[in-house]
N, C-alpha and C positions, 0 to 999 in steps of 0.2 A: 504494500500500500504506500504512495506519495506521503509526502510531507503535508501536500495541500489536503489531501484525505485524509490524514489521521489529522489533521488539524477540525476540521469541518468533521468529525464525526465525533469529537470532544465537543467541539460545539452542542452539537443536534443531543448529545445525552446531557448535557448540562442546561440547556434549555426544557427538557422533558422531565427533568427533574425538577422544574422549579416552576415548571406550570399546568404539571400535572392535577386535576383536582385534589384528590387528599394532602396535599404540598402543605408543608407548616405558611410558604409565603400565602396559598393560593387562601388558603382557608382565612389568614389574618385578610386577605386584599375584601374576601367578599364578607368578611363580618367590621369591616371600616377599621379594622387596627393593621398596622404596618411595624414590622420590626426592625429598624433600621442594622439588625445586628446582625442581622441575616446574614451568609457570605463570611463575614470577619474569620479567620482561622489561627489561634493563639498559637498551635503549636506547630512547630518547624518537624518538616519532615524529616526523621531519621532511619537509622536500622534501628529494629528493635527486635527481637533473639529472646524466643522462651524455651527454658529450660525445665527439666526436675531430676536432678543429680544429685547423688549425695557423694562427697568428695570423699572415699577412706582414709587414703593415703595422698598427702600433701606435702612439698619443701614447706620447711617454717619460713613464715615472713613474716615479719615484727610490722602489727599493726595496731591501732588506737580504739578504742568504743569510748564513746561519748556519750553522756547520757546530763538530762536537764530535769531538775528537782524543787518539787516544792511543796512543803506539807506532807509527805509522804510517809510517814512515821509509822503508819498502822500497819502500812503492808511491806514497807523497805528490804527487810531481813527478805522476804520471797523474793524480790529482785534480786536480791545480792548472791543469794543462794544461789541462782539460776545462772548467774556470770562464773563462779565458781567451779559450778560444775559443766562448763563446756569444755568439749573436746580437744578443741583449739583455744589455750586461754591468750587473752589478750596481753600485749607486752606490757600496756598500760591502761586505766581506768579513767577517764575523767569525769567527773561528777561537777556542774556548775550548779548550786543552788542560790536561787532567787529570792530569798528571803522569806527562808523556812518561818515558823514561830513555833512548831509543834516538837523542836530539838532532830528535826531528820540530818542534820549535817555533824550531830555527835554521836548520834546509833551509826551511819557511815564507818566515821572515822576507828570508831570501838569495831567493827567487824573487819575492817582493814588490819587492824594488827596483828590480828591472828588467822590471816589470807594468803594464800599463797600468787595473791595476783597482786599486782602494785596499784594503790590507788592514790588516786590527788582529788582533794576536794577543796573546791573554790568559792567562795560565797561573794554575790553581789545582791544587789538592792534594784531587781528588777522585776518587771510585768509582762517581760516580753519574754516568750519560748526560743524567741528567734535571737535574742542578743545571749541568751546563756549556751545555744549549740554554738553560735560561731565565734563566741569566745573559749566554746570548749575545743573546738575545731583549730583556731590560732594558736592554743598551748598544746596540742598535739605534736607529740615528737617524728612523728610515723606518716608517710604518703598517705600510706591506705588507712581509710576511717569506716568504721562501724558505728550504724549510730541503731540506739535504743531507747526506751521510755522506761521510767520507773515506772508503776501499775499493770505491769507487764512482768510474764512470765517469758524465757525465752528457751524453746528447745536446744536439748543439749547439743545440737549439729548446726545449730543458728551461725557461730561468727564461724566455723569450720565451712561450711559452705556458701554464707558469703565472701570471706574471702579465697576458695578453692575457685567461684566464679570469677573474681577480679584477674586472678592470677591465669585462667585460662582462656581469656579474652581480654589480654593487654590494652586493647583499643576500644574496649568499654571506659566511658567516664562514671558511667552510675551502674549498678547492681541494686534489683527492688527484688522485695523478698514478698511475702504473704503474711495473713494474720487470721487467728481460730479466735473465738469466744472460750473464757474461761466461764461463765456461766450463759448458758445457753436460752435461758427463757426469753431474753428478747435477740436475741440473734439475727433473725431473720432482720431488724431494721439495718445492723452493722456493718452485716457478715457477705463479702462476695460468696455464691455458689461456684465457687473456685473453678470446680471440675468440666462447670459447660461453661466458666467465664470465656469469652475469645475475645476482648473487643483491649487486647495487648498495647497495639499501635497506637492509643490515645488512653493508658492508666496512668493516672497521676499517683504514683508511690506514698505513704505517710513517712513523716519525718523518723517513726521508730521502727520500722521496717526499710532502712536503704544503706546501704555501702557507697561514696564517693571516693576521689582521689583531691585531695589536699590541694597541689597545687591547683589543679581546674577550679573547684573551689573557692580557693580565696583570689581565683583572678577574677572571677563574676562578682565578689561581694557579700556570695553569702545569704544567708536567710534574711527576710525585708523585715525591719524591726519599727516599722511604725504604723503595724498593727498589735491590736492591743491583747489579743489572745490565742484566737482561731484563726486558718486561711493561710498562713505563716507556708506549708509544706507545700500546696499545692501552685503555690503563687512562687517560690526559689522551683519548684520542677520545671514551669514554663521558662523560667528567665533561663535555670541553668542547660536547659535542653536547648534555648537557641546558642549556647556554646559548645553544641554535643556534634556527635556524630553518630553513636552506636550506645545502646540500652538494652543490657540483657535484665529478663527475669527467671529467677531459680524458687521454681513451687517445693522444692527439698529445703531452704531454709524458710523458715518460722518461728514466730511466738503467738503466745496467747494474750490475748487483749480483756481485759476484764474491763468490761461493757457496761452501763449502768444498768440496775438491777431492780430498779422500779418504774414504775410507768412516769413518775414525776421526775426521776432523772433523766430519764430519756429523753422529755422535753424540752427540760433543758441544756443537755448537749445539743439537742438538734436549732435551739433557739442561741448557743454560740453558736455553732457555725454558720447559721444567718447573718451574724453579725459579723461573723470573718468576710464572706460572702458580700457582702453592705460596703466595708470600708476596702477589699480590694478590690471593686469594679466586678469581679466574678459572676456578681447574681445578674446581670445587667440586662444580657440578653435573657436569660431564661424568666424573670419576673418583669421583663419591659411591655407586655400587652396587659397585663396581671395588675399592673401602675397604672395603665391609661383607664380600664376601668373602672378604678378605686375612686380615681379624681373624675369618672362623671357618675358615681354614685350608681352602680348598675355592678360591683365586685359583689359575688356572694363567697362566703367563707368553703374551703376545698373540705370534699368529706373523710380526708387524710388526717387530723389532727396536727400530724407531723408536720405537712407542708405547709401550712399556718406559723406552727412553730418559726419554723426557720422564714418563711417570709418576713413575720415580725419582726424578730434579727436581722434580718438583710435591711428591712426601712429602716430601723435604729444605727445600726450602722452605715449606711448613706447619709441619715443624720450629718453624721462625726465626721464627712470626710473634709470638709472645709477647714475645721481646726486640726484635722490632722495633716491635710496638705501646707498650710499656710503657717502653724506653730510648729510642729515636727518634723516634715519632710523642708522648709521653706523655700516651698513655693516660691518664683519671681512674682507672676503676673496670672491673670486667670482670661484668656481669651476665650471670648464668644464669636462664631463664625456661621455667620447665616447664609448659604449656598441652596442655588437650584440643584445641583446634586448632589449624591451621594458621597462620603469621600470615600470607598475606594469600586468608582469609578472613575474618578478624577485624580489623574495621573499629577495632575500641579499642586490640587490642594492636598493631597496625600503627603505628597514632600515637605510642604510648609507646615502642615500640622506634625509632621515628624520632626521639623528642623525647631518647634516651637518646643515641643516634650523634650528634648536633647536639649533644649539650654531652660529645662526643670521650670517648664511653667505650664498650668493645667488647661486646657483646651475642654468647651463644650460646643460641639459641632450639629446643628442644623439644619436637615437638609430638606428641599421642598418635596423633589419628585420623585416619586415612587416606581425605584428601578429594578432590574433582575441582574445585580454584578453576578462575574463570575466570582468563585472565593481566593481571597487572598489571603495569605497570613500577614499578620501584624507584626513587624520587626521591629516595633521602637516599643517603650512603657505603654502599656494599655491602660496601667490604674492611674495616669494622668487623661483619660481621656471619656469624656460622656456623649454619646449620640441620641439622636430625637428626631421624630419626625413632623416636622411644624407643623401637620394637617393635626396630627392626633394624640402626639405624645409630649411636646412641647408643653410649657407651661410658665410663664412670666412668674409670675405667684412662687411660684417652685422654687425659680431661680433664685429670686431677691432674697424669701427665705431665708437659704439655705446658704448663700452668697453676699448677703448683705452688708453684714458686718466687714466685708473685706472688699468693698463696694470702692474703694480707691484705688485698687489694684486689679480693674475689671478694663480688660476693650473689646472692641466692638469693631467686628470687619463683616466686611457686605459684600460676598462675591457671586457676582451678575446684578443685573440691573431688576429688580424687582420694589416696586411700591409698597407692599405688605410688609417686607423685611425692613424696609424704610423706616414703615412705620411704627411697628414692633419694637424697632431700634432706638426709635426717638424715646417711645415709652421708659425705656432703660437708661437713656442719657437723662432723661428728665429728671429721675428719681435720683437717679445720682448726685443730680445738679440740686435738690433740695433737699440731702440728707447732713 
């Protein structure tokens, strides 16, 4: 087949997918919501290599587990125990606690002295899971890192075959592993079905299930630490996967995740990671018709419990992201950009809204006309950027908001000639002009 053929017949399948009638586009076009998210593709395409191996015999190679603590007192000794007893023991331990109150950083230290594994434990004064790994990650003496969670149990073949994976696939940057329930009553909300899972090529690993290499690592950065709890792992896999090339997974290494155990914790784990979701941009697409809704009074509550949970989380956390962009992250400037299309069908404003997020300033994008892009992936920071569709998802109200207080550090560009935008625009100069 020609070039010009297989080009024109990506077409014709990329076109039938996206106006076919049961199409998530086709369905929002004919009930008046448009997702402006459509198309966007976060993740860079790699290899990605599943395995399930159990490594017997391995060279030793001296490497690191890291592991992030807080409050953990009740169950600590079972962590410890379970490091202990692997196969492969680690050359060193690092434990970063965030500012225990419960004494979990002196049970530690008492079960360290009589370990035959070396342990360092560090205490800081933090809220963030992401600033105690990658400071557990920079005091790492060893390339290769294991990382794990306290509240977890870890099978005794866990760092023995994550690191038997590293080692036999040098051109791996990351090794993701699995995870069981230690009690199994609510499982099913946690737990992948492992065995028919296939959908490999797009799993975002948790931070206590994955193996990296050091240096790759601290040349990305590291885990993004101005979020305030939750979102932390899956938002460092996108970033560090567009530095990757190759992602293996091994279903032979695992732990056990002890899962909350009543129906009233489960909703509130699932109401954190709404809120992870909320302040990294993540929920955006998947709650952006679910918004438009809400604000014309016509949302009825999902008959999942769950997804309520965590929608509430994701608005709460949307909330916060102005003070976390503009106090935390700081933010330069916050541009608003009202365009007849889409930006990534717009090969010019795609660049400028990239070259805008590269010199760290947040971008809310606007677009009129309701198109069928082909998908692109997103190669700059995504959690500096918000899209909306000015028919139906737009919201003036929304913005001031949520943006108000930082109403000095707001501009306003208008690309094409459009009156509505004009005038919309004015609306926003005004307010500004008498705040």
């Amino acid at each position: 087949m020609s070039t010009i053929k297989k080009i024109k017949s990506i077409v014709k399948r990329a076109l039938y997918k996206v106006t076919k009638e049961d199409s998530p586009m086709q369905i929002a076009l004919n009930e008046g919501y448009y997702n402006p998210y459509e198309g966007m593709k976060l993740l860079k395409d790699i290899k990605v290599t599943l395995i399930d191996k159990d490594y017997e015999v391995i060279n030793q190679e001296s490497f690191s587990l890291i592991t992030p603590v807080k409050n953990e007192a009740d169950d600590i000794i079972l962590y410890l125990n379970s490091i202990e007893n692997q196969k492969l023991l680690p050359d060193e331990v690092i434990i970063v606690d965030g500012g225990s109150n419960d004494g979990t950083p002196s049970i530690i230290r008492d079960f360290a002295m009589n370990s035959k594994v070396k342990f360092k434990v560090i205490e800081i004064n933090s809220k963030s899971i992401s600033e105690q790994r990658n400071l557990a990650i920079k005091e790492a003496q060893n390339e290769l890192i294991v990382m794990a969670d306290a509240g977890n149990i870890l099978d005794e073949n866990y760092t023995k075959n994550m690191v038997g994976t590293l080692m036999e696939f040098p051109d791996a940057e990351l090794v993701g592993s699995i995870f069981y329930a230690v009690d199994e009553k609510f499982a099913d909300h946690f737990i992948y079905g492992w065995d028919g899972f296939g959908d490999w090529q797009n799993y975002l690993p948790a931070g206590k299930t994955m193996a990296v290499r050091r240096s790759i690592f601290l040349s990305m950065g590291g885990f993004p630490e101005f979020l305030s709890f939750t979102g932390e792992d899956a938002l460092f896999d996108i970033f560090y996967r567009n530095i990757s090339t190759r992602w293996v997974f091994n279903k032979a290494a695992f732990v056990y995740w002890d899962i909350p155990r009543t129906w009233e914790d489960c909703l509130k784990k699932f109401y954190s990671y709404g809120v992870g979701a909320g302040e990294n941009h993540m929920g955006d697409s998947g709650y952006y018709v679910r918004q438009v809704k809400m604000r014309q009074g016509i949302y009825a509550p999902d008959s999942i419990p769950i997804t309520d949970q965590m929608y509430s989380g994701y608005l709460f956390g949307r909330e916060k992201r102005a003070e976390i962009e503009f106090n935390v992250r700081n933010v330069n400037n916050l541009i608003v950009i009202f365009s007849e299309n889409q930006l990534h069908v717009d090969s010019a404003a795609w660049q400028k809204v990239k070259e805008y997020i590269q010199n760290n300033n947040k971008v809310i994008f606007i677009s009129h006309l309701r198109q069928f892009p082909a998908e692109k992936h997103v190669d700059f920071d995504f959690t500096l950027l918000e899209l909306y569709d000015f028919r139906s998802g737009f919201s003036i109200e929304d913005l001031l908001r949520r943006y108000g207080r930082f109403v000095s550090k707001m501009k306003i560009e208008i690309l094409g000639d459009n009156e509505v935008f004009e005038s919309t625009a004015n609306v926003i100069r005004n307010w500004r002009e008498h705040k």
